[in-house]
C-alpha positions in Angstrom: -109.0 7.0 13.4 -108.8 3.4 12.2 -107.5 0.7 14.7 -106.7 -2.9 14.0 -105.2 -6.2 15.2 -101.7 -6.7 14.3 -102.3 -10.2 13.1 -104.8 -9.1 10.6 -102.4 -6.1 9.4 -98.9 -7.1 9.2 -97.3 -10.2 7.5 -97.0 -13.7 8.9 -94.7 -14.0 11.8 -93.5 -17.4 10.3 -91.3 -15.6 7.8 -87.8 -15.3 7.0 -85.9 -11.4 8.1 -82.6 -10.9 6.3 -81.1 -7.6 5.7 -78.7 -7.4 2.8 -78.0 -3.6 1.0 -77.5 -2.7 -2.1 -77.4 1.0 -3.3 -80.8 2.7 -2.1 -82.6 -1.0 -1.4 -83.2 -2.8 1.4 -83.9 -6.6 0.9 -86.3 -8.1 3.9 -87.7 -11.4 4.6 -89.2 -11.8 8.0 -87.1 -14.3 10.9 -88.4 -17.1 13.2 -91.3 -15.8 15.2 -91.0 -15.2 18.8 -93.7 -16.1 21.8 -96.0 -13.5 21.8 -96.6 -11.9 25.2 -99.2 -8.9 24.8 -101.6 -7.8 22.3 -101.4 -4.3 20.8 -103.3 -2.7 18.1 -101.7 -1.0 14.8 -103.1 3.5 15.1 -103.0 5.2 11.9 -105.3 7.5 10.0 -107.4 7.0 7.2 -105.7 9.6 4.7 -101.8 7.7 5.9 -100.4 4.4 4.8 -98.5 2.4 6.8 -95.6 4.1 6.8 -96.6 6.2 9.2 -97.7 3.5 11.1 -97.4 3.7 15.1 -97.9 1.5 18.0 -101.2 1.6 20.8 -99.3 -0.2 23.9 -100.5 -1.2 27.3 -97.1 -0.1 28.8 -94.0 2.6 28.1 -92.1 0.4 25.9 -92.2 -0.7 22.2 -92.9 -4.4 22.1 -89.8 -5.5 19.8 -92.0 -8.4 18.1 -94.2 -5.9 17.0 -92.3 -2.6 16.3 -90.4 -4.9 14.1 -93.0 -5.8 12.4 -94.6 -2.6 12.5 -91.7 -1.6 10.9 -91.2 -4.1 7.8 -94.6 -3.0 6.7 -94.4 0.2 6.7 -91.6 -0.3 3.5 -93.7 -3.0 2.5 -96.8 -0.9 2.6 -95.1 1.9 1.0 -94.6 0.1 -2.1 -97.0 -2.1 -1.8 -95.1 -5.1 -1.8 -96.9 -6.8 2.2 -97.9 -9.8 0.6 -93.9 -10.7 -1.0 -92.1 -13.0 0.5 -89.4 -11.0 -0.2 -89.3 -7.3 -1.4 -86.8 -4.7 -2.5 -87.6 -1.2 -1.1 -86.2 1.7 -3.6 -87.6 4.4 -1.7 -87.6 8.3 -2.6 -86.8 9.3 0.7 -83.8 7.2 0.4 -81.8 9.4 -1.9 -78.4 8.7 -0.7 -76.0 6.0 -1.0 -76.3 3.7 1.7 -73.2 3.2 3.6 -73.3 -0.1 4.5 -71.6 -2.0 7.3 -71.5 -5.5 8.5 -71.4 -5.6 12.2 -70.5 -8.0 15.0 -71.8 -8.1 18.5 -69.4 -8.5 21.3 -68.6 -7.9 25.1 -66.3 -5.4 26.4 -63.8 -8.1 26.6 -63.9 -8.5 22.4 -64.1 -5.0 22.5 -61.3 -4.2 23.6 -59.3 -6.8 21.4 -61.4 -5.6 18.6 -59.8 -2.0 19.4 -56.4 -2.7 18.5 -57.7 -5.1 15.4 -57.8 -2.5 12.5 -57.8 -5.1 9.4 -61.1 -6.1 11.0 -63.0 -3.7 12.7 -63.3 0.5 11.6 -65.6 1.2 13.9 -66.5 0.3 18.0 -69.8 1.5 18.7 -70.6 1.3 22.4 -74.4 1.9 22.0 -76.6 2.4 25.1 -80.2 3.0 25.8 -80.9 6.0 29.0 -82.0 4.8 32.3 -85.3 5.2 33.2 -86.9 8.9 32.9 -89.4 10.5 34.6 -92.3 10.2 32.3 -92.2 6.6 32.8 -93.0 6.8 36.3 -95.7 9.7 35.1 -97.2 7.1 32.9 -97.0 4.4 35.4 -98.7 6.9 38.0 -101.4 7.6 35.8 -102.5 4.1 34.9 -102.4 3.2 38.2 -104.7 6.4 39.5 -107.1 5.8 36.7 -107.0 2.0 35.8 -107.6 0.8 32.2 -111.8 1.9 32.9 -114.6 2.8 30.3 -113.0 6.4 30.3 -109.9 4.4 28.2 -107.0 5.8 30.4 -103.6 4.5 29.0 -100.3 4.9 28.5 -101.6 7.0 25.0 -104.1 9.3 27.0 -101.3 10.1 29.8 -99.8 12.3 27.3 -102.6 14.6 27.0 -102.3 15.3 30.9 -101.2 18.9 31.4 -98.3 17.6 33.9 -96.7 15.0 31.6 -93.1 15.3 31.7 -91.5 17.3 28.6 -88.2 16.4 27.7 -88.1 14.6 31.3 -84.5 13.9 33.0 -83.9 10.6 34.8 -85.6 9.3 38.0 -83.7 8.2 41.1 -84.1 4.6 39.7 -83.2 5.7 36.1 -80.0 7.4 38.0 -79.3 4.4 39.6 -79.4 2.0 36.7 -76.8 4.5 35.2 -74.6 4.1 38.3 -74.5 0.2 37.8 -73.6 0.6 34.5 -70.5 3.8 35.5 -69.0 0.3 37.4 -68.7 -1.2 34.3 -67.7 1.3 32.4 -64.6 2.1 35.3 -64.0 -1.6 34.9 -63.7 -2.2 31.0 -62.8 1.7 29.5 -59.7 2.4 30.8 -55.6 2.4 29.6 -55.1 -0.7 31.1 -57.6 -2.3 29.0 -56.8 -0.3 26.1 -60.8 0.5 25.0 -61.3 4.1 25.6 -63.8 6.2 24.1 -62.8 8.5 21.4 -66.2 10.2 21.1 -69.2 10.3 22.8 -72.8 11.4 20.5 -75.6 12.2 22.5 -79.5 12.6 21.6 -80.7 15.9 22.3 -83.0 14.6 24.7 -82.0 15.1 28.2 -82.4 12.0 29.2 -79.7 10.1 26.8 -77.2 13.4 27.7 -77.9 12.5 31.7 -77.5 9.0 31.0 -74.1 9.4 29.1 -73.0 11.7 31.8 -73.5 9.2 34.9 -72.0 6.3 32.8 -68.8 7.4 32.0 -68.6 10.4 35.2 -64.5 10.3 34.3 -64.8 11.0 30.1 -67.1 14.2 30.7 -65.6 17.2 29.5 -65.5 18.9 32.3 -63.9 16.3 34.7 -61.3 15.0 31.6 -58.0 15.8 30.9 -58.3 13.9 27.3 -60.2 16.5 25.7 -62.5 13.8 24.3 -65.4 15.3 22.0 -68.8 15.3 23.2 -71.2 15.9 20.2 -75.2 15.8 20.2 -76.5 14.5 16.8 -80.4 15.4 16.0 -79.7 12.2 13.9 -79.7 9.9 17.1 -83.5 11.8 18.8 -86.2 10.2 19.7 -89.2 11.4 17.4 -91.3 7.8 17.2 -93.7 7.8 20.3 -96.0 10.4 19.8 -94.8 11.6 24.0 -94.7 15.0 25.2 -91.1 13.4 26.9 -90.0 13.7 22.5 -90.5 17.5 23.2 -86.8 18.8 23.0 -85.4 21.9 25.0 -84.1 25.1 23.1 -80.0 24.2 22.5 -79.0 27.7 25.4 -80.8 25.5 28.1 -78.8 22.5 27.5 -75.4 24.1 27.5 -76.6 25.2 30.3 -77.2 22.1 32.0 -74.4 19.9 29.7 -71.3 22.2 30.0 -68.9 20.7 27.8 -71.2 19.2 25.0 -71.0 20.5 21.7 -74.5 21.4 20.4 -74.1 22.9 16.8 -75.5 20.1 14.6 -78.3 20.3 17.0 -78.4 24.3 16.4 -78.0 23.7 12.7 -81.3 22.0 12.9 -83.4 24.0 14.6 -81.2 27.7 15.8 -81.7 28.5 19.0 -85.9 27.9 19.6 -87.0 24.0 18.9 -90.1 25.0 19.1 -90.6 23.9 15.3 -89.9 20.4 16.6 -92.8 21.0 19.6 -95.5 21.8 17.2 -98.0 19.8 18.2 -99.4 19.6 21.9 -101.4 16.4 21.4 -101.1 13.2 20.0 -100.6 11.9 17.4 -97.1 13.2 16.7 -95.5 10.3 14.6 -92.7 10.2 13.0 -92.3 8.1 9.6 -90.8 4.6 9.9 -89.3 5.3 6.5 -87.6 8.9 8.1 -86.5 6.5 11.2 -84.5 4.5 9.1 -83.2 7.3 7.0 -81.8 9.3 10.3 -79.7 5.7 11.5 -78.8 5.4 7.7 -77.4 9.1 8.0 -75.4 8.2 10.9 -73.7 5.6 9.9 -72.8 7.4 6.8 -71.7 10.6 9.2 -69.5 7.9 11.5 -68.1 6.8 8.4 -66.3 10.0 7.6 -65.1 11.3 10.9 -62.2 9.7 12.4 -62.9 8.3 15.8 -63.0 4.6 16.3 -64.3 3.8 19.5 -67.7 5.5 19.4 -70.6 5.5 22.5 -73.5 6.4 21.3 -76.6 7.2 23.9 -79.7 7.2 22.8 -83.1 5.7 22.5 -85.0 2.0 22.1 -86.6 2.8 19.0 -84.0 4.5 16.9 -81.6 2.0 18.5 -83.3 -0.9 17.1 -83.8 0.9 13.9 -80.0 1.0 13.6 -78.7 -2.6 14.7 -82.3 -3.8 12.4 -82.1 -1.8 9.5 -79.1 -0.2 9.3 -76.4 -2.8 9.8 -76.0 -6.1 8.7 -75.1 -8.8 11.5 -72.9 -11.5 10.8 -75.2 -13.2 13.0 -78.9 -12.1 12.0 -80.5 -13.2 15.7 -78.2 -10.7 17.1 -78.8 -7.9 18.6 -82.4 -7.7 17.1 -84.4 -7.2 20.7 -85.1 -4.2 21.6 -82.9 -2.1 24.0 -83.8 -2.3 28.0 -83.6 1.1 30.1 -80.1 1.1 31.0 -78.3 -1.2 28.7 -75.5 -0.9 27.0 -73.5 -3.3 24.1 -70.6 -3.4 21.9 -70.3 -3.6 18.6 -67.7 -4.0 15.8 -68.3 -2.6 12.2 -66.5 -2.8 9.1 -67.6 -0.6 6.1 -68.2 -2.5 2.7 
């Protein structure tokens, strides 16, 4: 392994990020830098380029400063374009027409206007990171038990631990922070308002289906009389950290948990055993940056063809970021570009070029 400083890997933080598609390309030019708070180090191997480039952390979360720019140079890197201002990115993987979207952030109180506004607006996404899960307090735990010493315990070496969570569900605090959020979700996504959800996509991680289910207790499909759809999308996983908590269940043990949701994209994927997806014990298990924008590109292209306007999605930061970064183009660039807290939720408005 080959470790280095970000700031002697990755381009200046002093340029320009604008997001503009075309076809296959993505056009970036880095935005105004923002304070920087901790110090990671770039991980990669010897016989990778930075496309499979992945983040060494001192906590559970991605840093947005630097997954972003972990992020740009992976496509940079890939074709070896990191010292361009500005770059176009045709890449192989990318074989599909991009279906692009501009997007608008808004509250629940625009998003409800925006509902009824169909000259504007195709879509509302209602996108919203899960609450805190339990191999967060795992990692937590074990930093704190064995301290950042000479052995080089971490957040990294907690996922070798035999007891590391796999596919965790939430904690009582992750619960919680899903409670506060069900109050707004009472308040804002009812007939009186007029925003209701017409579908809800799930991650096939538990923790995004919990999180979904305690946020909107009266849309689940077993306590609504609206027969809304309840769809998990592989598209929408988690597969970025390298975590055992990535480790996804077999499909029969989450219809047996999640009544109600329908899992057969997810058993299109991988049938009914996911250990295919579980194949490695240890870390590294990274997925490509390019792949991680290819899977938010797909489902925006899926959204656009199914019916359903008012969307929520649940899933997780980094594919979250991926899409509201990569995937759509903000009227306002500086919006929505921070990465997604445990527990948060936002609205936004798309329209389809």
């Amino acid at each position: 392994m080959m470790f280095g400083r970000v700031s002697s890997r990755l381009p200046s933080l002093s340029r320009h990020v604008q997001k503009r598609s075309q076809g296959s390309a993505v056009v970036a030019r880095r935005s105004k830098a923002l304070p920087r708070q901790v110090q990671s180090t770039i991980h990669y191997g010897e016989s990778h380029d930075f496309s499979s480039v992945a983040l060494r952390r001192d906590d559970g979360d991605y840093y947005f400063e630097e997954h972003t720019d972990a992020m740009l140079s992976a496509l940079n890197c890939y074709m070896g374009k990191q010292e361009q201002q500005e770059v176009v990115i045709e890449s192989p993987l990318l074989v599909e027409p991009r279906a692009t979207a501009s997007a608008r952030d808004m509250d629940l109180v625009e998003a409800a206007f925006a509902a009824r506004d169909y000259e504007s607006y195709d879509k509302i996404l209602i996108l919203m990171r899960h609450g805190e899960a339990k191999h967060n307090q795992f990692q937590r735990e074990f930093v704190r038990k064995h301290g950042k010493t000479v052995e080089g315990k971490s957040v990294e070496e907690s996922n070798l631990d035999q007891d590391h969570p796999v596919d965790p569900m939430l904690t009582g605090k992750g619960c919680g922070q899903m409670l506060a959020l069900s109050r707004r979700t009472a308040t804002f996504f009812n007939d009186e308002t007029g925003l209701k959800p017409d579908l809800f996509v799930v991650s096939p991680l538990r923790r995004a289906i919990q999180s979904a289910v305690i946020a909107f207790p009266t849309y689940t499909a077993y306590a609504s009389l609206d027969n809304i759809p309840w769809i998990c999308n592989p598209y929408t996983m988690e597969q970025a950290n390298g975590n055992k908590s990535e480790f996804v269940s077999n499909p029969d043990q989450l219809e047996e948990i999640f009544p109600g949701v329908n899992f057969d994209m997810f058993k299109s994927l991988v049938g009914n055993d996911a250990s295919q997806l579980n194949s490695k014990e240890v870390v590294p298990l990274f997925e490509n940056k390019i792949d991680l924008i290819r899977r938010t590109d797909d489902f925006v292209r899926w959204i656009k063809e199914r019916d359903e306007r008012v969307i929520v999605v649940s899933s997780h930061a980094t594919w979250l970021h991926s899409l509201c970064e990569f995937s759509l183009r903000y009227e306002d660039e500086e919006k929505n570009r921070e990465m997604f807290k445990k527990g948060e939720m936002r609205s936004v408005g798309i329209k389809f070029d």
